[in-house]
KOLGU-102462 format. One record per residue (C-alpha): residue in one letter; x, y, z. Coordinates in steps of 0.2 Angstrom, whole numbers, padded with zeros to 4 digits, always signed. Layout:
aXYZ;...
***
This chain:
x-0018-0113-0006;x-0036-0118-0013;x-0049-0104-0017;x-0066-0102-0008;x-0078-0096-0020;x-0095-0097-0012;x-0104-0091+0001;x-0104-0108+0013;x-0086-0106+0013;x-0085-0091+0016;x-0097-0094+0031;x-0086-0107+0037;x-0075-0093+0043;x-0078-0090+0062;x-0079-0072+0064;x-0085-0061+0080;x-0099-0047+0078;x-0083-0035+0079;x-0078-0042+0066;x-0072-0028+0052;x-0064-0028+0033;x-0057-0010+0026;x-0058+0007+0031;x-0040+0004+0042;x-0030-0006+0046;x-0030-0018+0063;x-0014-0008+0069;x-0022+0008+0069;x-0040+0000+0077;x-0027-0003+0091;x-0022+0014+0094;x-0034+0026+0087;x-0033+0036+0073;x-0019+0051+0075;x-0027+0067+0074;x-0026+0077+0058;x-0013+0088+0054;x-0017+0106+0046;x-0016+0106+0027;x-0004+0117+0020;x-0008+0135+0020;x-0003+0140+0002;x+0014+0144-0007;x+0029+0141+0002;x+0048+0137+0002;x+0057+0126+0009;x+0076+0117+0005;x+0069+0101+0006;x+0051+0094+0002;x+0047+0077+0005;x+0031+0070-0004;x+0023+0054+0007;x+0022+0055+0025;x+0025+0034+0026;x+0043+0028+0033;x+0053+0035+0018;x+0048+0052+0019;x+0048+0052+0037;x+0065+0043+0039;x+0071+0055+0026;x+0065+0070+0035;x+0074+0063+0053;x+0091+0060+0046;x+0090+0077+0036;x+0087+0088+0052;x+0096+0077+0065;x+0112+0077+0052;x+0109+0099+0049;x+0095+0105+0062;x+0094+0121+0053;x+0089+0114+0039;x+0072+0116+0033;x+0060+0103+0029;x+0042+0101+0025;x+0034+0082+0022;x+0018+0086+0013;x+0004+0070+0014;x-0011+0068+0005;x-0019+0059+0017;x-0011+0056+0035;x+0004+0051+0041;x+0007+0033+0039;x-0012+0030+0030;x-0004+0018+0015;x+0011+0004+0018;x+0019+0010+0033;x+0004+0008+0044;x-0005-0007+0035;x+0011-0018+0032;x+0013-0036+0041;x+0027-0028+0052;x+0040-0038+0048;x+0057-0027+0050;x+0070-0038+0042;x+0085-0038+0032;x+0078-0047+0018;x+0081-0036+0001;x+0069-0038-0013;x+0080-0036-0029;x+0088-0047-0041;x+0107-0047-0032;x+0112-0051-0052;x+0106-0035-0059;x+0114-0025-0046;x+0131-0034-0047;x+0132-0033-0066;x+0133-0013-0065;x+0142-0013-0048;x+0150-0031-0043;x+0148-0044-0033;x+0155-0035-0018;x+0145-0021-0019;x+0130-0031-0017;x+0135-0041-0005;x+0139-0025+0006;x+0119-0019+0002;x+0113-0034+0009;x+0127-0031+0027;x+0119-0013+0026;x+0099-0023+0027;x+0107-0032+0042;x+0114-0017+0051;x+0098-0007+0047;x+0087-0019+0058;x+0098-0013+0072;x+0096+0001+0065;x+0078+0005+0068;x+0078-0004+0083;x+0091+0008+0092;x+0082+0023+0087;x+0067+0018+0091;x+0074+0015+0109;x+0085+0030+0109;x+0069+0042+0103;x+0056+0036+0115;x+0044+0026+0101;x+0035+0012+0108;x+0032+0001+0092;x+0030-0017+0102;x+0046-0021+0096;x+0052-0040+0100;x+0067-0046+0089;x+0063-0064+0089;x+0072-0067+0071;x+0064-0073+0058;x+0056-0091+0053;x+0053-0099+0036;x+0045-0114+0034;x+0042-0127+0019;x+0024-0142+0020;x+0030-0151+0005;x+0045-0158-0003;x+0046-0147-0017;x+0046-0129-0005;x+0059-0138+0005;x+0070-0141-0009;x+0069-0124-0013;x+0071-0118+0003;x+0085-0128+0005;x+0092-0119-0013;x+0089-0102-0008;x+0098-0102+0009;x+0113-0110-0001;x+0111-0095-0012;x+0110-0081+0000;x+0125-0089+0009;x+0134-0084-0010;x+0126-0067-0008;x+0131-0057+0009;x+0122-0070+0023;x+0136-0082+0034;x+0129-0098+0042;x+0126-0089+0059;x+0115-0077+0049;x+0102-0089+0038;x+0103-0109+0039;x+0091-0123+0040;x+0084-0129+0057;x+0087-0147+0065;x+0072-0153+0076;x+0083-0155+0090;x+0088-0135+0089;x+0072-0128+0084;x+0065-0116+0095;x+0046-0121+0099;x+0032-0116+0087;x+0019-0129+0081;x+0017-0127+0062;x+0006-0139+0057;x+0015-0149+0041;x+0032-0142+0041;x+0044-0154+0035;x+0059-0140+0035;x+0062-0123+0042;x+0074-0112+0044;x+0079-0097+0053;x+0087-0081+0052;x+0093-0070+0068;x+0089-0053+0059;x+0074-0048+0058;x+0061-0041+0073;x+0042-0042+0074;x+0035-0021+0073;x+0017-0015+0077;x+0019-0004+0060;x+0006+0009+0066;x+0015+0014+0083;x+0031+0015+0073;x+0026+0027+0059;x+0015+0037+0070;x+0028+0038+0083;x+0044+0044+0068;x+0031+0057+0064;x+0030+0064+0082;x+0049+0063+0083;x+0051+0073+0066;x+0038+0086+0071;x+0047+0086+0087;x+0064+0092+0077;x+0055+0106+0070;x+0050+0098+0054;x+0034+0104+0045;x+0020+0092+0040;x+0005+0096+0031;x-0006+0080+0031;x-0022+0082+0018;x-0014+0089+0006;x-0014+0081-0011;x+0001+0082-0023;x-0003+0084-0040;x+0013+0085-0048;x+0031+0086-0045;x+0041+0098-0057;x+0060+0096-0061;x+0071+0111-0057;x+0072+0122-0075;x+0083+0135-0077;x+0082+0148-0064;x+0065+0140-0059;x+0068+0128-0043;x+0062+0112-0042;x+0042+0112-0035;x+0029+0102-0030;x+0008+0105-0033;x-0003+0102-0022;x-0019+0107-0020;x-0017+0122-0007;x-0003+0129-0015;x+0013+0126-0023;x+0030+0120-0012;x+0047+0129-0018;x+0060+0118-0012;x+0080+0116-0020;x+0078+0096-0016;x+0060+0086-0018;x+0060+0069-0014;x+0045+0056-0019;x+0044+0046-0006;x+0025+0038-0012;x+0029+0022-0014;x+0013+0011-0021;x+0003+0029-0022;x+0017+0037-0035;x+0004+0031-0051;x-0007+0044-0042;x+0006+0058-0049;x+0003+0066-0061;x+0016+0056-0077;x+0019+0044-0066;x+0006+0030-0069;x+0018+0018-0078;x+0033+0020-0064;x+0029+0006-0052;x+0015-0004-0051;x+0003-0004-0038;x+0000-0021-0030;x-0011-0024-0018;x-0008-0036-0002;x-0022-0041+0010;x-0021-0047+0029;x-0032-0054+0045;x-0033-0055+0062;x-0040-0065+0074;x-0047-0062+0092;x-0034-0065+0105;x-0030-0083+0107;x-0033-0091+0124;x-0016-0095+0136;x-0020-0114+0131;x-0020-0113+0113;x-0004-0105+0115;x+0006-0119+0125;x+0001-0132+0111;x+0007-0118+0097;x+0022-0110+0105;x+0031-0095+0098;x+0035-0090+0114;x+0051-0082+0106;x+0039-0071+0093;x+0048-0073+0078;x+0040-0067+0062;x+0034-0083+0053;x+0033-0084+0033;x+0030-0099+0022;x+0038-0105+0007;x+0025-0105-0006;x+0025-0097-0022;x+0009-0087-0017;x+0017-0083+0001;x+0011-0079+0016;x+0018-0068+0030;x+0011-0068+0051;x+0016-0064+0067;x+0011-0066+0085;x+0003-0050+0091;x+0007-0040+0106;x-0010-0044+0113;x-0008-0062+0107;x-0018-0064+0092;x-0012-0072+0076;x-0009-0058+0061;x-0006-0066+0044;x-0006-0056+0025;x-0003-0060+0007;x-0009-0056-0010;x-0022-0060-0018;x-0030-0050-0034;x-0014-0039-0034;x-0017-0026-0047;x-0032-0017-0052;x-0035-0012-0068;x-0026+0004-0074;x-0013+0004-0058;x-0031+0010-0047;x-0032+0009-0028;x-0047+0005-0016;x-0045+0020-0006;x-0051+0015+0010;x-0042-0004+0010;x-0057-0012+0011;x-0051-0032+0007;x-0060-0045-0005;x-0070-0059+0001;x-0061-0072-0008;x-0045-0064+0002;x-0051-0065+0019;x-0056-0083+0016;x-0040-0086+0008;x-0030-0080+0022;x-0040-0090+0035;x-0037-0107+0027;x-0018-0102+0029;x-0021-0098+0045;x-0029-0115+0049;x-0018-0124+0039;x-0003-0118+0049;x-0012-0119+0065;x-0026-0130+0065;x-0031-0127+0082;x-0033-0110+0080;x-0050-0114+0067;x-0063-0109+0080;x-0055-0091+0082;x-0063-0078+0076;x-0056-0067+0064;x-0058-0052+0068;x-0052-0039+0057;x-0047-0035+0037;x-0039-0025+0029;x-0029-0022+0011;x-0014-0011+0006;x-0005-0007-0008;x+0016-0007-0011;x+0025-0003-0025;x+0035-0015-0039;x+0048-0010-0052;x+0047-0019-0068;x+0063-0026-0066;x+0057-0031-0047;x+0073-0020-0039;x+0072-0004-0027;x+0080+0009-0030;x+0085+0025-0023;x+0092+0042-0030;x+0094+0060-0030;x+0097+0069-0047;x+0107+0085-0046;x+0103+0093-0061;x+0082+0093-0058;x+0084+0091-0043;x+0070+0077-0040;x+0073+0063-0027;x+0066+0047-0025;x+0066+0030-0015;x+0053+0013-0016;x+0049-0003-0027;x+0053-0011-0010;x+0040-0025-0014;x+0037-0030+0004;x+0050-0028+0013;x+0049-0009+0013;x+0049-0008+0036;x+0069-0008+0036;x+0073-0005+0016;x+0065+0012+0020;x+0076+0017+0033;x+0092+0012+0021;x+0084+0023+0010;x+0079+0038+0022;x+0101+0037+0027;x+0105+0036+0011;x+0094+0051+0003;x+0102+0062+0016;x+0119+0058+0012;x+0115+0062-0006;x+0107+0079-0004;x+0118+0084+0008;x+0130+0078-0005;x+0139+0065+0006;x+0150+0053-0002;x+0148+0039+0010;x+0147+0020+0011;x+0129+0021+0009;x+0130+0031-0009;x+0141+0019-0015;x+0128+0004-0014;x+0123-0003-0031;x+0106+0002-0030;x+0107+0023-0029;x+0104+0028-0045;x+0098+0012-0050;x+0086+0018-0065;x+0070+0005-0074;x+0059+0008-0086;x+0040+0008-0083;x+0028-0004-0086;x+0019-0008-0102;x+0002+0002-0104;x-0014-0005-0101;x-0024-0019-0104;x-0006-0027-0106;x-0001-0023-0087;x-0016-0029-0079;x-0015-0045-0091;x+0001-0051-0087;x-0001-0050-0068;x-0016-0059-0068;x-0008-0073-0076;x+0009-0071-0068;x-0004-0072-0050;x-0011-0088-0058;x+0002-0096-0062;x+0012-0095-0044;x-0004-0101-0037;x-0007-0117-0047;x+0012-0121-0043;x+0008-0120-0026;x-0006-0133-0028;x+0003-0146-0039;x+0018-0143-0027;x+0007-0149-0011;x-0003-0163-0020;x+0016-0171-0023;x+0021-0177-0008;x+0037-0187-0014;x+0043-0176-0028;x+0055-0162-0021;x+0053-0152-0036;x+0046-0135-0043;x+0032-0134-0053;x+0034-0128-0071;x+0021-0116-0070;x+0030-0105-0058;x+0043-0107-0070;x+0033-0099-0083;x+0026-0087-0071;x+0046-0081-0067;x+0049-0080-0086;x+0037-0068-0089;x+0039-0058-0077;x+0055-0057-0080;x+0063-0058-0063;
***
């Protein structure tokens, strides 16, 4: 994907007079934002605090009370619930898994992984189910999910890593390449191979978080929305584990950080995960018209092949919303508070959009927005719950965070309520990494690694023959070690 960097390409973007960027995201313009919760009132206790009112502390916090309803729960939020990932995210709930499958089978087995990646699968159905079963309209639609390649050298690959995932927990039913004669309709312009997987659902993120956190607050859980956590201390000695905030200090014998790309805002925690920002659009509702020459009648969540991906989906008021990353780290691991998005990843973003769909160019884009997600260094989620401290934490999902937090949410109950299950035994509970390097080296190396996927992607779509990957995200994987 090419770069736009002056301002008659930029103006070569239609837009609408309603046209926003930053402040929130698209999902919550829909509905409105929630009405504040009261901070926390000063010192209390509690047996569990959750730290991170987004899907994993909120997930968490279900399971906890629906598993032991006497138990008692606080989820403390510096902002409000679902202000980061979980309500700015491209609402893909999928069973794809983030990590590297080698890393965790060298400490567990193959087996082992393989049965993480059947637990992403059941975990769609899952959500979905208690969604349903709890009352929480999130514009669900599990339409699957489509992957498709424009040049030889993404379907190559794309053709490789459906071979590879087959080695790794997927069957043929559940991931497999797509014959023209099967495909289900949806006109992407320049695809010359797709494929398709049944798992995976399209979500309107903001409705679902807003709606778990009703349901929790509903099983008597406490949640204290603008209250910032300053630090989280370890259990020591006789003195429990705690957590800082602003308004007082929470007593608790289980704290879980559940902050995902925030967690560099606690306080020894800059270097834990990196925080890496991801940027979407989206456009005015398309007219009937435009959608009987596109299709996706069947509203799968579409992704491309790219090295510098992109994600979409059809909307449930029928507009096209598309995301990926661009500029994804800011120097010393900061955020841009209020998700306002880049210029130069607005316009990127729409000339994917129009490459896909080129009928779609006149549309206005109508809204932008950024968020921010959490990486390990060695690019593989983790959850665990240490005894001895008695500190608890889940993340590094990298993207797919809308179904891998759910897992998580399950499995942190089992492991304070000190469940063996099948769910504890999956390779990545207890899975520990080491932070990342300090700065300038940090901010260096993602700039180049971000460089270098991106000038693959343009050698690899200037080669129309040559089904091969280009060197340069070679070097990019190398380096960052993946």
């Amino acid at each position: 994907m090419g770069l736009f960097t002056t301002a008659a390409q930029m103006r070569a973007i239609p837009r609408s007079s309603r046209f926003a960027n930053g402040g929130i995201s698209f999902w919550f313009r829909g509905i409105g934002l929630p009405e504040r919760r009261a901070p926390l009132p000063g010192t209390a206790d509690y047996d569990v605090c959750v730290v991170g009112a987004g899907y994993t502390g909120l997930w968490t916090a279900y399971y906890l009370k629906k598993a032991q309803p006497d138990l008692r729960v606080a989820v403390v939020e510096r902002e409000f619930a679902g202000f980061g990932a979980s309500g700015r995210n491209g609402g893909w709930l999928s069973a794809e898994f983030a990590g590297s499958r080698e890393r965790y089978a060298r400490s567990h087995g193959k087996a082992a992984m393989i049965a993480l990646q059947r637990a992403m699968m059941d975990t769609v159905t899952e959500v979905i189910s208690v969604t349903e079963a709890e009352g929480v309209d999130a514009d669900i639609v599990r339409g699957g999910m489509r992957l498709v390649a424009t040049n030889a050298a993404q379907a190559e690959r794309l053709a490789e890593d459906i071979e590879y995932l087959q080695e790794w927990g997927y069957w043929p039913d559940d991931i497999h390449l797509l014959s023209e004669d099967r495909e289900p309709r949806l006109s992407v312009s320049g695809v010359v191979a797709s494929a398709y997987s049944p798992h995976a659902a399209r979500v309107q993120p903001a409705k679902l978080v807003t709606g778990l956190a009703e349901v929790v607050e509903g099983l008597g859980v406490a949640i204290f929305e603008d209250t910032a956590v300053e630090e989280i201390r370890p259990r020591k000695g006789a003195a429990r584990p705690a957590v800082v905030t602003e308004h007082g200090t929470v007593y608790a014998d289980h704290v879980v950080r559940a902050t995902e790309g925030f967690t560099s805002t606690l306080r020894g925690q800059r270097r834990e995960w990196l925080p890496v920002n991801s940027s979407m659009i989206a456009t005015e509702p398309l007219p009937a018209q435009l959608w009987e020459k596109i299709g996706w009648e069947g509203r799968e969540v579409l992704g491309d092949t790219a090295h510098s991906y992109v994600y979409a989906q059809r909307t449930a008021d029928d507009r096209i919303a598309i995301g990926g990353r661009s500029a994804p780290h800011r120097f010393g691991s900061s955020h841009d508070k209020d998700g306002a998005t880049q210029p130069q990843a607005i316009a990127e973003l729409w000339r994917a959009l129009t490459h896909m769909f080129p009928d779609a160019a006149e549309v206005p884009v109508e809204h932008a927005w950024s968020g921010v997600l959490g990486v390990p260094r060695d690019w593989c989620p983790t959850v665990h719950m240490d005894t001895e401290t008695g500190l608890g934490w889940a993340g590094g999902y990298m993207g797919s965070g809308v179904a891998t937090s759910n897992l998580a949410g399950r499995t942190l109950r089992d492991l304070i309520l000190r469940r063996e299950s099948d769910l504890t035994r999956l390779p990545w509970v207890g899975h520990r990494i080491r932070g990342w390097e300090p700065e300038p080296l940090r901010w260096v190396g993602t700039q180049v690694i971000h460089g270098l996927y991106r000038t693959a992607d343009r050698r690899e779509s200037r080669t129309e023959e040559r089904a091969q990957t280009s060197r340069f995200a070679g070097i990019a994987t190398r380096i960052a070690r993946r």
